[in-house]
Structures are given as structure tokens and as C-alpha cells.
mmCIF file of the C-alpha atoms, coordinates in Angstrom:
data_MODEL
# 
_entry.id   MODEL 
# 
loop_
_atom_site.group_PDB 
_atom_site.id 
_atom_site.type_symbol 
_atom_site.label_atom_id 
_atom_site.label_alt_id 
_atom_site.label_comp_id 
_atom_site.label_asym_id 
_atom_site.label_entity_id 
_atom_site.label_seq_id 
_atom_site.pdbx_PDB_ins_code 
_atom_site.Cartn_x 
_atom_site.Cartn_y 
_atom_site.Cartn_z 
_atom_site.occupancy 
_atom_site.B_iso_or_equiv 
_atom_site.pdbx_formal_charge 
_atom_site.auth_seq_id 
_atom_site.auth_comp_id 
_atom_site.auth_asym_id 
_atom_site.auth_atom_id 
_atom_site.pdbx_PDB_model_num 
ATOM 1  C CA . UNK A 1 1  ? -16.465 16.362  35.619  1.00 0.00 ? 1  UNK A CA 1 
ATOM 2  C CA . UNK A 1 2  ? -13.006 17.254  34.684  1.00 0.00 ? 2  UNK A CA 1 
ATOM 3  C CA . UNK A 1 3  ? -13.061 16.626  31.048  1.00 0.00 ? 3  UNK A CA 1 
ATOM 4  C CA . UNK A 1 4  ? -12.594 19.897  29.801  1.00 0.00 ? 4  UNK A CA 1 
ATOM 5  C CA . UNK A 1 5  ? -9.249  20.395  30.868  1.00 0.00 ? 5  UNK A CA 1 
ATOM 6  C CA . UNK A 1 6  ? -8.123  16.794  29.409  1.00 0.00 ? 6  UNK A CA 1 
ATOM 7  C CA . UNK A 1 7  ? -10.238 16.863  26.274  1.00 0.00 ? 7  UNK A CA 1 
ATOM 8  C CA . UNK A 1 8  ? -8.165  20.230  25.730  1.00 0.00 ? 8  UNK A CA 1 
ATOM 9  C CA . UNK A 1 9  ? -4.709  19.005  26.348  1.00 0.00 ? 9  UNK A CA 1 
ATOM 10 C CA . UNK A 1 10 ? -6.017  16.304  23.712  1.00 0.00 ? 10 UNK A CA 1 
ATOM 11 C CA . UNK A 1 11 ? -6.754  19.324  21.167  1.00 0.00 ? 11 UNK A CA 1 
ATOM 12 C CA . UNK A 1 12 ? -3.712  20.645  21.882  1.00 0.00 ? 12 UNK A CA 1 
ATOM 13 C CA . UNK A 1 13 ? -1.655  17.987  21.346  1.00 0.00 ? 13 UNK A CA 1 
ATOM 14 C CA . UNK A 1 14 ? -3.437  16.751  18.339  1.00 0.00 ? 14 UNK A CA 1 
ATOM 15 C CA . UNK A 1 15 ? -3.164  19.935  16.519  1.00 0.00 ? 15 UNK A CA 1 
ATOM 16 C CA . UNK A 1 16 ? 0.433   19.778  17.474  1.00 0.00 ? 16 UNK A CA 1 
ATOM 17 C CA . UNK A 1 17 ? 1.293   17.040  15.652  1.00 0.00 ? 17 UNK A CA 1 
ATOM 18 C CA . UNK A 1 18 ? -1.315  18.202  12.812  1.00 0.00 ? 18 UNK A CA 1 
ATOM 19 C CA . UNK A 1 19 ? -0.064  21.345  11.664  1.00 0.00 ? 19 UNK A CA 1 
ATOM 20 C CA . UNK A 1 20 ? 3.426   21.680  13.396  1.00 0.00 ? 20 UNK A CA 1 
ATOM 21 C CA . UNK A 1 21 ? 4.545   17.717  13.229  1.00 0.00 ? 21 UNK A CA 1 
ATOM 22 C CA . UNK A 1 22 ? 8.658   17.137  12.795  1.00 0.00 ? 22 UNK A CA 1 
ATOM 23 C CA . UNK A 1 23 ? 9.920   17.824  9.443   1.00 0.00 ? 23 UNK A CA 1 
ATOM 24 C CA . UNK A 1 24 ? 11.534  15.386  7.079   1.00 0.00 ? 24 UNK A CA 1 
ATOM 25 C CA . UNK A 1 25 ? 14.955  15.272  6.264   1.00 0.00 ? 25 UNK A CA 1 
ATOM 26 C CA . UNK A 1 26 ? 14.858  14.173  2.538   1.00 0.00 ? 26 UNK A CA 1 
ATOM 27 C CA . UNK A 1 27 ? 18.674  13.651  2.054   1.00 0.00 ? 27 UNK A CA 1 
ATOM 28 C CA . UNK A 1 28 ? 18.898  11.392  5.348   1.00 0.00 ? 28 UNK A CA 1 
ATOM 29 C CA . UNK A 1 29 ? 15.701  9.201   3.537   1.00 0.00 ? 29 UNK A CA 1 
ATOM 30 C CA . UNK A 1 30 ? 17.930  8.960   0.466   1.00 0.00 ? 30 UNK A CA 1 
ATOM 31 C CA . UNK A 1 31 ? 20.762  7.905   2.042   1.00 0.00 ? 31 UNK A CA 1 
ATOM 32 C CA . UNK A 1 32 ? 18.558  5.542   4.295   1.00 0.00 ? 32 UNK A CA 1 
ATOM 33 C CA . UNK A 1 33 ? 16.859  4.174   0.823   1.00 0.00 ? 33 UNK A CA 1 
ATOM 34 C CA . UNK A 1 34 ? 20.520  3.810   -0.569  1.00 0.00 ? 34 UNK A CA 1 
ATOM 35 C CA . UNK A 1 35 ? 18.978  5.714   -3.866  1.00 0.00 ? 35 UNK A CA 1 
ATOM 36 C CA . UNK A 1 36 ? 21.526  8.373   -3.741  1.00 0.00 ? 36 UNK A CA 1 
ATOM 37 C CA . UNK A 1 37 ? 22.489  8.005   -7.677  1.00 0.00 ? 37 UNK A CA 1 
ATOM 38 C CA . UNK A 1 38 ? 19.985  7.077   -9.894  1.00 0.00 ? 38 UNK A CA 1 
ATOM 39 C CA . UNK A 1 39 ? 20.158  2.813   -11.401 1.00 0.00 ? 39 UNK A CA 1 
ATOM 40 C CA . UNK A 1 40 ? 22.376  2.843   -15.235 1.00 0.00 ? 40 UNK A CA 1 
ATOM 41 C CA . UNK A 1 41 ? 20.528  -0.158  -15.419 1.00 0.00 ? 41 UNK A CA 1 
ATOM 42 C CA . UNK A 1 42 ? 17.333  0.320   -17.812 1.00 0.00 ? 42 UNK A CA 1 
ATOM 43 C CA . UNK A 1 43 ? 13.856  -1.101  -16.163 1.00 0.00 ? 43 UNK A CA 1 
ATOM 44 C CA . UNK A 1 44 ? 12.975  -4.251  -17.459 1.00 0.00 ? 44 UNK A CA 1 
ATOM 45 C CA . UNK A 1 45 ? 9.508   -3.782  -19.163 1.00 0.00 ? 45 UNK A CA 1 
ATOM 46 C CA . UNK A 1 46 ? 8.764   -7.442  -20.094 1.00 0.00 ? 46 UNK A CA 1 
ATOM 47 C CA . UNK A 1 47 ? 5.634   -8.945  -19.398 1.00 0.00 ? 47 UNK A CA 1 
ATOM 48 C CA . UNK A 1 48 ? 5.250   -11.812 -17.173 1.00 0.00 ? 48 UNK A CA 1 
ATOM 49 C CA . UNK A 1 49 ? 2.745   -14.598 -18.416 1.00 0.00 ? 49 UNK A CA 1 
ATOM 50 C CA . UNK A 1 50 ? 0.207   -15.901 -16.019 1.00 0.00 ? 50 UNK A CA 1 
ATOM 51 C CA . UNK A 1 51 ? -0.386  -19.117 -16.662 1.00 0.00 ? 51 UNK A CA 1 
ATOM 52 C CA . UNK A 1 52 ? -4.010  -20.754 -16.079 1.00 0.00 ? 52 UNK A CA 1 
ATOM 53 C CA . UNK A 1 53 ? -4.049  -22.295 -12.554 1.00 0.00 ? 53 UNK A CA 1 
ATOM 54 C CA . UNK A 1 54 ? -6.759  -24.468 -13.471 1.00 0.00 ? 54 UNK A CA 1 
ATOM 55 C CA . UNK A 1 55 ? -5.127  -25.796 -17.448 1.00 0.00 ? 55 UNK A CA 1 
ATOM 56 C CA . UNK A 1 56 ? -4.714  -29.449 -15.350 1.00 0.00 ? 56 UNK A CA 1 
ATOM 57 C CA . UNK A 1 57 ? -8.533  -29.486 -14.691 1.00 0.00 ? 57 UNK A CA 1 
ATOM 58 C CA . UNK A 1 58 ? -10.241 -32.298 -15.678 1.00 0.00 ? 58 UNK A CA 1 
ATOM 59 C CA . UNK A 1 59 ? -13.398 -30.793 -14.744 1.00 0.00 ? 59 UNK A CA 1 
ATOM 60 C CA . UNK A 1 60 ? -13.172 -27.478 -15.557 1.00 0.00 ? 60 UNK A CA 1 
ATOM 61 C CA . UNK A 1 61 ? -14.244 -27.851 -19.153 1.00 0.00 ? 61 UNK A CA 1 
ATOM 62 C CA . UNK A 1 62 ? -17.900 -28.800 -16.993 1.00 0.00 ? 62 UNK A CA 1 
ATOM 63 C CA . UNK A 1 63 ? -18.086 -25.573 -15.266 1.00 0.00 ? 63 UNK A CA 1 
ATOM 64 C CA . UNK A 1 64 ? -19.782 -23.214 -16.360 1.00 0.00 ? 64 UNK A CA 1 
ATOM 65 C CA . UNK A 1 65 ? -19.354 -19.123 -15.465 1.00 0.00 ? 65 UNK A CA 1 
ATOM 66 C CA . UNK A 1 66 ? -22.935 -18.224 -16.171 1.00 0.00 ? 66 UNK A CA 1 
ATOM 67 C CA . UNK A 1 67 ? -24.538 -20.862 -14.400 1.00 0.00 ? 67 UNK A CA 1 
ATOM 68 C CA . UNK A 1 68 ? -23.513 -19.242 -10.873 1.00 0.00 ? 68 UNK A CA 1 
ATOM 69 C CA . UNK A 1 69 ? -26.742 -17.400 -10.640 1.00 0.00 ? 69 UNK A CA 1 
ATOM 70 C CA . UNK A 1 70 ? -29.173 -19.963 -9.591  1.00 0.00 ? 70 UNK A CA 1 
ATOM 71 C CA . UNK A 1 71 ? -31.450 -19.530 -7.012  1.00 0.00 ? 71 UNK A CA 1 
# 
């Protein structure tokens, strides 16, 4: 007995933070991010090659992919 009356402070409180939580203050996030004027610097938009991790493999050229599904 006596879990009403906590189960409802837990209602309470969760709807709380639900529907009425603290509101952001978007200009103090900029300023925190440090993105206050936008970059005159253009994106970079290269490509950056992966190379093979297994090109030094003696062995790969042995392995097969479709061979995997024995059984």
C-alpha cells in the first residue's frame, strides 16, 4: 500500500518536465557554439579516397565472397 500517492507525484513530475520542461535560450547556444557569424570560408566538398585495407593481401586473391554460405 501507499503507491498511489507516489506513483502520482511520479505523473506529476513527469508530465512536468514533458509538456512544461525549461525553455531554450537559442542566442546563449550560439554564443556557447561560437557560430555567431556564419564561416567566409566555402565547405570543402572533395572526396576522400578509401583505400583497400586488404591491397597488401597475399591471400586475399584466394578468398572468395560467395563461398561464405556453406553449411
Amino acid at each position: 500500500m501507499g503507491r498511489g500517492r507516489a506513483k502520482a507525484k511520479q505523473t506529476k513530475v513527469a508530465r512536468a518536465l514533458k509538456y512544461g520542461g525549461p525553455q531554450t535560450d537559442l542566442d546563449r547556444l550560439q554564443a556557447e557554439l561560437g557560430s555567431s557569424a556564419p564561416s567566409s570560408e566555402p565547405l570543402d566538398d572533395s572526396v576522400d579516397v578509401v583505400e583497400d585495407p586488404y591491397a597488401d593481401d597475399p591471400y586475399a586473391k584466394y578468398y572468395d565472397d560467395e563461398d561464405d554460405s556453406k553449411g
